[in-house]
MIDOSE-1310 file (N, C-alpha, C; in nm, 2 decimals, decimal comma, always signed):
residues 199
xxxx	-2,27/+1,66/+4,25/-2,37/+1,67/+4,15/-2,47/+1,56/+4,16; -2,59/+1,58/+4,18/-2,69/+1,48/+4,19/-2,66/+1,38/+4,06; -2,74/+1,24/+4,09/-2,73/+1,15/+3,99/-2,87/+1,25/+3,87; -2,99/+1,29/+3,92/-3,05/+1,29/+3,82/-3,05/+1,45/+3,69
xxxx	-2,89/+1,49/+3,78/-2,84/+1,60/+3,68/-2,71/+1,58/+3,60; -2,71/+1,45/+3,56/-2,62/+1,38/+3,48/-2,64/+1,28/+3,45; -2,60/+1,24/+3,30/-2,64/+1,14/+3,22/-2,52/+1,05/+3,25; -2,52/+0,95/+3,27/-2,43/+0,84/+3,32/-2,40/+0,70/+3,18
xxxx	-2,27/+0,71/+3,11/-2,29/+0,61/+3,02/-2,15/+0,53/+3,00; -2,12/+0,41/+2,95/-2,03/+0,43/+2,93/-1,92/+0,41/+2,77; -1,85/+0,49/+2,75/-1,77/+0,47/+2,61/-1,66/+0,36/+2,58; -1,68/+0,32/+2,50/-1,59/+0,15/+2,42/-1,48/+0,24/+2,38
xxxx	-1,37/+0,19/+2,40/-1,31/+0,22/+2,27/-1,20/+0,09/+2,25; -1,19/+0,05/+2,17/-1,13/-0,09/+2,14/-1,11/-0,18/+2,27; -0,98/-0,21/+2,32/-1,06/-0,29/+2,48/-1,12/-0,24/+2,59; -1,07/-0,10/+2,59/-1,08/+0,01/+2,68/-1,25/+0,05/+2,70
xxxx	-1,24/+0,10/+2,85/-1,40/+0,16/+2,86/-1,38/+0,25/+2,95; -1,40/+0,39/+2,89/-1,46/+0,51/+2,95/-1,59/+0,57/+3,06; -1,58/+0,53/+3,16/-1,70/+0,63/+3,24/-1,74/+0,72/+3,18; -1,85/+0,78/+3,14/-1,88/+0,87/+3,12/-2,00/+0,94/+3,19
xxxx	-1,96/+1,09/+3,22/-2,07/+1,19/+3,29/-2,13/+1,31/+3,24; -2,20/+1,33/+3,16/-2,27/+1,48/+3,12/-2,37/+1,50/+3,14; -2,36/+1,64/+3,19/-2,45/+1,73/+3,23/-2,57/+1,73/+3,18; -2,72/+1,71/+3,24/-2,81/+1,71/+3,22/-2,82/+1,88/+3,15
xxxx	-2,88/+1,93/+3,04/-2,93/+2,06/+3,08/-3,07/+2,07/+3,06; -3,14/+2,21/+3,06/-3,27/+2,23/+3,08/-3,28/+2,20/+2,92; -3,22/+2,26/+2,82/-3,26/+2,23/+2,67/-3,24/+2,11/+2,59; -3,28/+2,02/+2,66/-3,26/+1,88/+2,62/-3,13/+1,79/+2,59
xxxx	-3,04/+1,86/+2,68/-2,88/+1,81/+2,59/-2,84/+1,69/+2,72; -2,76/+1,63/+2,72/-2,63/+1,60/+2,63/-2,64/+1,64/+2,51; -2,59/+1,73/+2,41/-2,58/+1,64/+2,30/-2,45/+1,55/+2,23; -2,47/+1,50/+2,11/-2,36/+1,41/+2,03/-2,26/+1,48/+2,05
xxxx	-2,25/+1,60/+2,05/-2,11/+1,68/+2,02/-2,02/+1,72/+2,16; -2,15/+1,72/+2,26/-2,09/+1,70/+2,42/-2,00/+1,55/+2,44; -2,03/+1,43/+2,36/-1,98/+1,29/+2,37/-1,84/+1,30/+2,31; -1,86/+1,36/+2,17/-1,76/+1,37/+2,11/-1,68/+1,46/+2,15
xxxx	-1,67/+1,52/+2,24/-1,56/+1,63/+2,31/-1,47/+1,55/+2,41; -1,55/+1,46/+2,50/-1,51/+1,40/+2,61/-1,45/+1,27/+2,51; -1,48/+1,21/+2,40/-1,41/+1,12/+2,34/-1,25/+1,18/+2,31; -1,31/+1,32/+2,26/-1,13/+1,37/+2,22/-1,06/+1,35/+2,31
xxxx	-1,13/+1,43/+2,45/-1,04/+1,42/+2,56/-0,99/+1,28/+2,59; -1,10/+1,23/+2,66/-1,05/+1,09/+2,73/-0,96/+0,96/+2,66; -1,04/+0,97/+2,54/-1,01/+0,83/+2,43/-0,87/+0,93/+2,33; -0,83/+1,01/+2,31/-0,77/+1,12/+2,24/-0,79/+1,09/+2,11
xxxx	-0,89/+1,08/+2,08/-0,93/+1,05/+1,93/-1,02/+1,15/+1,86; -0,92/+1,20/+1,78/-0,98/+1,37/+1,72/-1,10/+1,37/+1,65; -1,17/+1,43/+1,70/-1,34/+1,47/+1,65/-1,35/+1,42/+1,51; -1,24/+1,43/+1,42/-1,27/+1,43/+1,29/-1,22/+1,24/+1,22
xxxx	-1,17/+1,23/+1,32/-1,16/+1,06/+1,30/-1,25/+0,94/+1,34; -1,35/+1,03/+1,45/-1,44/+0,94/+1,54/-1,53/+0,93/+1,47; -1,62/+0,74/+1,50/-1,71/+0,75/+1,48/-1,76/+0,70/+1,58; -1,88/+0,74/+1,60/-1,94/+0,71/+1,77/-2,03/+0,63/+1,75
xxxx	-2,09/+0,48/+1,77/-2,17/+0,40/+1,76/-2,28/+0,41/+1,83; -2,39/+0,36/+1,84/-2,52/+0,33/+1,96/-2,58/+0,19/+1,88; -2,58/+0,06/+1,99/-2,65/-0,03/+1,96/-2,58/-0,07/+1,81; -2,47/-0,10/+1,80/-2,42/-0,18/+1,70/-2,44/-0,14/+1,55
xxxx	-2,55/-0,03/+1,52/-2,57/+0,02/+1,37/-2,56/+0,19/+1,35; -2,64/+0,27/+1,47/-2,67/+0,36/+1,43/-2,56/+0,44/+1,53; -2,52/+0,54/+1,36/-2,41/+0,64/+1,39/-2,42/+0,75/+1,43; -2,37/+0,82/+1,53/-2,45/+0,96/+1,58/-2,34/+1,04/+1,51
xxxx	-2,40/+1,11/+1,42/-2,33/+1,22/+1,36/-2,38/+1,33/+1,36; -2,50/+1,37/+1,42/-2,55/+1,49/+1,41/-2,55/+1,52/+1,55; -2,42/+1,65/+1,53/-2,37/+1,66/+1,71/-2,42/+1,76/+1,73; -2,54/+1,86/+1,72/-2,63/+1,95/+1,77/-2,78/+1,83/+1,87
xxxx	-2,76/+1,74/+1,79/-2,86/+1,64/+1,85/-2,89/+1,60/+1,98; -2,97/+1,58/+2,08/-2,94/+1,57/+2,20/-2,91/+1,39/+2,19; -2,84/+1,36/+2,31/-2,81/+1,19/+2,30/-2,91/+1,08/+2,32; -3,06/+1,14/+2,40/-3,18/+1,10/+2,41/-3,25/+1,07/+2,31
xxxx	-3,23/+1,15/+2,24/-3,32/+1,09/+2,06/-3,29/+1,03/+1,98; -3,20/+0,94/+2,08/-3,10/+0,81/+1,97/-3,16/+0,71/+2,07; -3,24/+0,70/+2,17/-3,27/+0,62/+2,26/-3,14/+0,60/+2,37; -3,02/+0,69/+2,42/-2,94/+0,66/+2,51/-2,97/+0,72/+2,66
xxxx	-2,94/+0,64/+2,73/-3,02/+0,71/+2,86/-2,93/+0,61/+2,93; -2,91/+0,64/+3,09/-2,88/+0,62/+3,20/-2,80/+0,49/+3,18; -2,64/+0,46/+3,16/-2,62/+0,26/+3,16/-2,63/+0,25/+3,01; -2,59/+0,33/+2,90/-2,62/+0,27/+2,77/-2,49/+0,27/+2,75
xxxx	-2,42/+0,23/+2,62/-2,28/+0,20/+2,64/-2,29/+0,29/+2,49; -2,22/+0,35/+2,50/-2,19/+0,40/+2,30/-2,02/+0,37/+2,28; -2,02/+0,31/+2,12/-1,85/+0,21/+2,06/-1,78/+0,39/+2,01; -1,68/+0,38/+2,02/-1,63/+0,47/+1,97/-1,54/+0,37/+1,91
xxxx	-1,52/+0,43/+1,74/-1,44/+0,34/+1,60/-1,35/+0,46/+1,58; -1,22/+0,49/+1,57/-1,13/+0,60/+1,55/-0,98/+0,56/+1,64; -0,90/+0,62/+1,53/-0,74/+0,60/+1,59/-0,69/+0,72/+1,67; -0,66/+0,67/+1,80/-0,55/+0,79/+1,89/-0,50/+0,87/+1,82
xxxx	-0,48/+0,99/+1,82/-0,42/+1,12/+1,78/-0,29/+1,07/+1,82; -0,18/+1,03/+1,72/-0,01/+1,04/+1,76/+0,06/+1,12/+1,72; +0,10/+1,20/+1,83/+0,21/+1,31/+1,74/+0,35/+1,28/+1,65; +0,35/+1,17/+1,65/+0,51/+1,07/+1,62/+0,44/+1,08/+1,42
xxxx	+0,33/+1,04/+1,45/+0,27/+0,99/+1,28/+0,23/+1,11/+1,24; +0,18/+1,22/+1,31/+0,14/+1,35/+1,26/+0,28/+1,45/+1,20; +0,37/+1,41/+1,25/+0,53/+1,48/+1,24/+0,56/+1,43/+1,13; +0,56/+1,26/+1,08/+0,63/+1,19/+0,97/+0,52/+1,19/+0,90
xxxx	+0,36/+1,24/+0,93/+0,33/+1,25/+0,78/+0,34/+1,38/+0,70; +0,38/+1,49/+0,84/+0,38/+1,64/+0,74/+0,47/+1,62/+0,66; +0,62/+1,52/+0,69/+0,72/+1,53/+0,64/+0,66/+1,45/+0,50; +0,62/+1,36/+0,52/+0,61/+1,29/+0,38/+0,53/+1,41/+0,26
xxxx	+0,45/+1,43/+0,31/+0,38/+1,51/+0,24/+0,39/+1,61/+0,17; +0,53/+1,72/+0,27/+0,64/+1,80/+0,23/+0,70/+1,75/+0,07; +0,74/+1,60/+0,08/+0,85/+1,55/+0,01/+0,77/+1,48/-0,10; +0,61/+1,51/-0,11/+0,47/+1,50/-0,19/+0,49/+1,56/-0,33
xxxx	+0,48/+1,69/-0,22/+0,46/+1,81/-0,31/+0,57/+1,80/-0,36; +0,71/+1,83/-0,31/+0,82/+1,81/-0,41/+0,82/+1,74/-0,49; +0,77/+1,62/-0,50/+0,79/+1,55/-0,64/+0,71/+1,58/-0,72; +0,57/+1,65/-0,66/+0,50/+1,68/-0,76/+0,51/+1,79/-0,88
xxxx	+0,64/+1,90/-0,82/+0,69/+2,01/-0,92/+0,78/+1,95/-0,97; +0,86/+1,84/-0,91/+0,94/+1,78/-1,00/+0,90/+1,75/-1,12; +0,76/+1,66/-1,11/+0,72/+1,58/-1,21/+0,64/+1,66/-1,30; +0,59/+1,79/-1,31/+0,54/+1,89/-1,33/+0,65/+1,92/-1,43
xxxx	+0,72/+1,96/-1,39/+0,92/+1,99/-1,49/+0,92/+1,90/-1,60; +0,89/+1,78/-1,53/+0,98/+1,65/-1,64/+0,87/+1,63/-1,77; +0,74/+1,65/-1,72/+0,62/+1,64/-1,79/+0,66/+1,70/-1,93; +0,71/+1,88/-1,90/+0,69/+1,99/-1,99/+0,82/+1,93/-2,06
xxxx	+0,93/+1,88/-2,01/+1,09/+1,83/-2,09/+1,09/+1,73/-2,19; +0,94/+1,67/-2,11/+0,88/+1,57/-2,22/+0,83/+1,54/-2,36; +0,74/+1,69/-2,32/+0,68/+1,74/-2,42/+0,80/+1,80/-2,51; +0,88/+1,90/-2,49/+0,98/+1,92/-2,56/+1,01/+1,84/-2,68
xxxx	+1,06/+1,72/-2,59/+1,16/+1,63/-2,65/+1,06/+1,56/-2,75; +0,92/+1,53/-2,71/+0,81/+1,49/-2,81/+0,83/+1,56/-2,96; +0,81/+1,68/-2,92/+0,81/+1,80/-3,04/+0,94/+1,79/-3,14; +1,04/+1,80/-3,04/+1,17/+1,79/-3,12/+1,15/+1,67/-3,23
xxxx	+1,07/+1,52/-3,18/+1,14/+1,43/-3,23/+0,99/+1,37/-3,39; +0,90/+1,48/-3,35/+0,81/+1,46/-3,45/+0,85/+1,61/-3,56; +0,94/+1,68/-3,55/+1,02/+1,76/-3,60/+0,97/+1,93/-3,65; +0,94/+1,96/-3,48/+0,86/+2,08/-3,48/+0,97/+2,18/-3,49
xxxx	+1,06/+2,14/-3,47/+1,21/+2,26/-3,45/+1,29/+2,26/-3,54; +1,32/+2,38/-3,58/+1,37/+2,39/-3,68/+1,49/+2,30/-3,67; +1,59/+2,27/-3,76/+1,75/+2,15/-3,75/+1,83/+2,21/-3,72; +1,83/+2,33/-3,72/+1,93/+2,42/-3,66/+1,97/+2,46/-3,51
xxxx	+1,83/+2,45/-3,46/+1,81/+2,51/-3,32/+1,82/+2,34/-3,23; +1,80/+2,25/-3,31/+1,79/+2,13/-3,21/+1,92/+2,11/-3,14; +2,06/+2,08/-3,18/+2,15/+2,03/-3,12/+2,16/+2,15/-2,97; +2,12/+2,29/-2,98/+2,09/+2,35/-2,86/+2,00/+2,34/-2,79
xxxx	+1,90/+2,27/-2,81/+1,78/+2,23/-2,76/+1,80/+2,15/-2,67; +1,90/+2,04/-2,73/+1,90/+1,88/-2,63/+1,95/+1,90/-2,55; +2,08/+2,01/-2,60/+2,25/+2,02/-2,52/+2,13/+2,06/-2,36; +2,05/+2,14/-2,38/+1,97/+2,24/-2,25/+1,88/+2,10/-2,18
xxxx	+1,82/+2,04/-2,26/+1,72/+1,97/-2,22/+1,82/+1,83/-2,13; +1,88/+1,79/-2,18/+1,99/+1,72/-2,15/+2,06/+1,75/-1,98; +2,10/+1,88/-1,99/+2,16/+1,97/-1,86/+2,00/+1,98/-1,76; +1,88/+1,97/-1,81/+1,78/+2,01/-1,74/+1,75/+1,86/-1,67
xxxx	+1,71/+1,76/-1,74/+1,68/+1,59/-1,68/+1,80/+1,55/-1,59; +1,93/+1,62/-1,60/+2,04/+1,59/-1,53/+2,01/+1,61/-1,37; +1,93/+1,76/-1,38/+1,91/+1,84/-1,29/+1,79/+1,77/-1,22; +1,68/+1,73/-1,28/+1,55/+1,67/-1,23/+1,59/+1,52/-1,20
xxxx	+1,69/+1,42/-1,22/+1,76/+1,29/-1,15/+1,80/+1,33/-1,06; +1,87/+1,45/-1,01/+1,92/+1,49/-0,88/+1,80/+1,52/-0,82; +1,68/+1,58/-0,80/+1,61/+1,63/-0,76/+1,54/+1,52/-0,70; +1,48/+1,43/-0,80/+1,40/+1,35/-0,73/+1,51/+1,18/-0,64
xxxx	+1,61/+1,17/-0,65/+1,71/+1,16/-0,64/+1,74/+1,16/-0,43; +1,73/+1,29/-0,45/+1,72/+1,39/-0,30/+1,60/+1,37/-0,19; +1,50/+1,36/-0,33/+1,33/+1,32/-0,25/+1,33/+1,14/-0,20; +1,43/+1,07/-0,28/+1,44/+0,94/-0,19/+1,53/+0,95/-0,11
xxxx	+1,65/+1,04/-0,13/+1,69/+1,02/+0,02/+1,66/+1,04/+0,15; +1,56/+1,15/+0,16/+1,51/+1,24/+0,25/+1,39/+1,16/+0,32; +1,28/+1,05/+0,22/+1,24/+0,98/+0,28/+1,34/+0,84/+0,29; +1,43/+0,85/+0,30/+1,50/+0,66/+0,29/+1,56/+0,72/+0,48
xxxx	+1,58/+0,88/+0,53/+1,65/+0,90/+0,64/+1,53/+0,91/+0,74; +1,38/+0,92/+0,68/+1,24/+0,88/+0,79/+1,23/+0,75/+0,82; +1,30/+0,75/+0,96/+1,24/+0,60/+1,05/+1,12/+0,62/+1,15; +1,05/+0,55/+1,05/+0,91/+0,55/+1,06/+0,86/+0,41/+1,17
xxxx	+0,85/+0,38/+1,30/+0,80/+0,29/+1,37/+0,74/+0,20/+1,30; +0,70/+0,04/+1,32/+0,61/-0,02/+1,28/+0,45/+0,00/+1,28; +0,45/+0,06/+1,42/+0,31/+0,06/+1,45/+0,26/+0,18/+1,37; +0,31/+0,23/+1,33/+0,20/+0,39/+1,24/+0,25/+0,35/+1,09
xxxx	+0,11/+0,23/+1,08/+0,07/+0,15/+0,95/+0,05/+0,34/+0,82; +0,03/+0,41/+0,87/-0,06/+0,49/+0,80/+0,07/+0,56/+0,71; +0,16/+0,61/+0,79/+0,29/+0,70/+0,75/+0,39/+0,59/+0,69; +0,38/+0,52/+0,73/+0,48/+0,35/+0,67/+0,41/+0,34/+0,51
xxxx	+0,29/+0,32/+0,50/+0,21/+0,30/+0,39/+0,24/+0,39/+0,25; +0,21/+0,56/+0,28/+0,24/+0,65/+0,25/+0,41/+0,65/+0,18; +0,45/+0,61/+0,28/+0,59/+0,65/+0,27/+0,66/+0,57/+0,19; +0,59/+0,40/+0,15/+0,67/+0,31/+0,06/+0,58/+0,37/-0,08
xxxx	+0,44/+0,39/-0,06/+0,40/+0,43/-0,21/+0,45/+0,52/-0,26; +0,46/+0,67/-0,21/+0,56/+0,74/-0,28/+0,72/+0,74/-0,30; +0,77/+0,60/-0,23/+0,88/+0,59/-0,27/+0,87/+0,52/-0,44; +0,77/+0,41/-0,44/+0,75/+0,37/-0,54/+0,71/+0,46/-0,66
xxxx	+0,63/+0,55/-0,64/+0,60/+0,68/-0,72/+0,75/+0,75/-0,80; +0,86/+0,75/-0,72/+0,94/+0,82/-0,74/+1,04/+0,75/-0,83; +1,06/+0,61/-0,78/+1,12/+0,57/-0,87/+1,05/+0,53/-1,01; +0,90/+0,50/-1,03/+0,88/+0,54/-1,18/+0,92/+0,65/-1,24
xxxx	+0,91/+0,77/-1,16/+0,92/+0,89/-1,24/+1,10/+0,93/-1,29; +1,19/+0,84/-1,18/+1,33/+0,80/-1,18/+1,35/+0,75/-1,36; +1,27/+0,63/-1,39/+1,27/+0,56/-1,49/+1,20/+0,62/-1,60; +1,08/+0,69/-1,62/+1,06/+0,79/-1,72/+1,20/+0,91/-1,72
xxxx	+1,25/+0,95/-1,61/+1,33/+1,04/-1,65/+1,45/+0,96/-1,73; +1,44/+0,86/-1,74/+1,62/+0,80/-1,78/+1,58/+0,75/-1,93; +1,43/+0,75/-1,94/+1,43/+0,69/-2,04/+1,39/+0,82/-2,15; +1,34/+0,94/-2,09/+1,39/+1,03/-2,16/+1,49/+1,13/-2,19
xxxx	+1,59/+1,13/-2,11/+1,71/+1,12/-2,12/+1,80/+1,05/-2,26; +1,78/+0,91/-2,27/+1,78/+0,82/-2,40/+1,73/+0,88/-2,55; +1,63/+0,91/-2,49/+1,55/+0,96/-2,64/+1,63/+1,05/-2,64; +1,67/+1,17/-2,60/+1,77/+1,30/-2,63/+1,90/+1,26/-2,67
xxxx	+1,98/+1,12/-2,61/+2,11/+1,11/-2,67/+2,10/+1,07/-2,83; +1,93/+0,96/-2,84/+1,93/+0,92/-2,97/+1,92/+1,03/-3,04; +1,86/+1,11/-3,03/+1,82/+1,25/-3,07/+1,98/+1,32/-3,14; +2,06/+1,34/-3,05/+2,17/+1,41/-3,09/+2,27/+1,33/-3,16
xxx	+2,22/+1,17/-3,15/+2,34/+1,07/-3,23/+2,27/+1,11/-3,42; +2,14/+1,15/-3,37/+2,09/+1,15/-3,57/+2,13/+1,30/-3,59; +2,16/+1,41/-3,50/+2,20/+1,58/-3,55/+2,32/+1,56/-3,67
């Protein structure tokens, strides 16, 4: 391929530096979105994580754009800012996220048990119906400690590498998440035994 039917540049990406070569065409291209393909490829940094630099400020995001109308030509160097695509962190985040949503129906449950027990104790239910009310509500919170319970074990058995800051992060906040929802459940739990010590 001749030199003057290719754009010759080359790509940063943290210490690393990419050669790069694209095709001259007749409709004014390279464009941004031709850079950002060969970044996926070469740098494996998914289109949707990249940001592609020119000259230290200006961000090429408009990837129909040719790369010429950003001033890059022949010898220019463009930063690519974006994390490797790891399939290790992409695996342990589906998983976290799996174990997301579960707590979220959990907590969705405990919410409405809440409400219940609110009702019962501002004295929406009849006196008759309550000591069956708790006995259930009681058997239900028992059920939702095991549940969220299950959701820390499931992440306490994800061995998560050091280096994937991102799934590590995730993984201690919603551990932390779970055990508040641990401690609202116990503490509503309380309210129902006081509840059935006044029946």
């Amino acid at each position: 391929m001749a030199d003057d039917e290719v754009l010759q540049l080359t790509l940063v990406h943290g210490s690393r530096k990419y050669p790069v070569e694209l095709l001259i065409k007749e409709d004014g291209g390279p464009t941004v979105e031709d850079l950002a393909n060969f970044a996926a490829q070469a740098a494996e940094v998914p289109r949707g994580s990249q940001r592609l630099i020119f000259k230290g400020r200006q961000s090429l995001t408009e990837f129909a754009k040719p790369l010429m109308t950003f001033g890059i030509k022949r010898g220019s160097k463009v930063m690519l800012i974006g994390k490797k695509f790891d399939p290790l962190e992409e695996e342990n985040m589906k998983k976290i996220l799996a174990t997301e949503k579960m707590a979220d129906n959990i907590e969705k449950r405990l919410t409405e048990h809440q409400e219940e027990v609110s009702g019962i104790e501002k004295g929406y239910l009849q006196a008759e119906l309550i000591p069956k009310a708790l006995e259930k509500l009681s058997r239900k919170l028992k059920g939702i400690n095991e549940e969220f319970m299950k959701t820390l074990e499931s992440l306490d058995a994800l061995i998560i590498d050091a280096s994937l800051q991102q799934a590590k992060g995730k993984k201690k906040s919603l551990i932390q998440r779970i055990q508040v929802l641990l401690d609202k459940t116990d503490e509503t739990s309380s309210k129902i035994e006081s509840l059935r010590d006044t029946c």
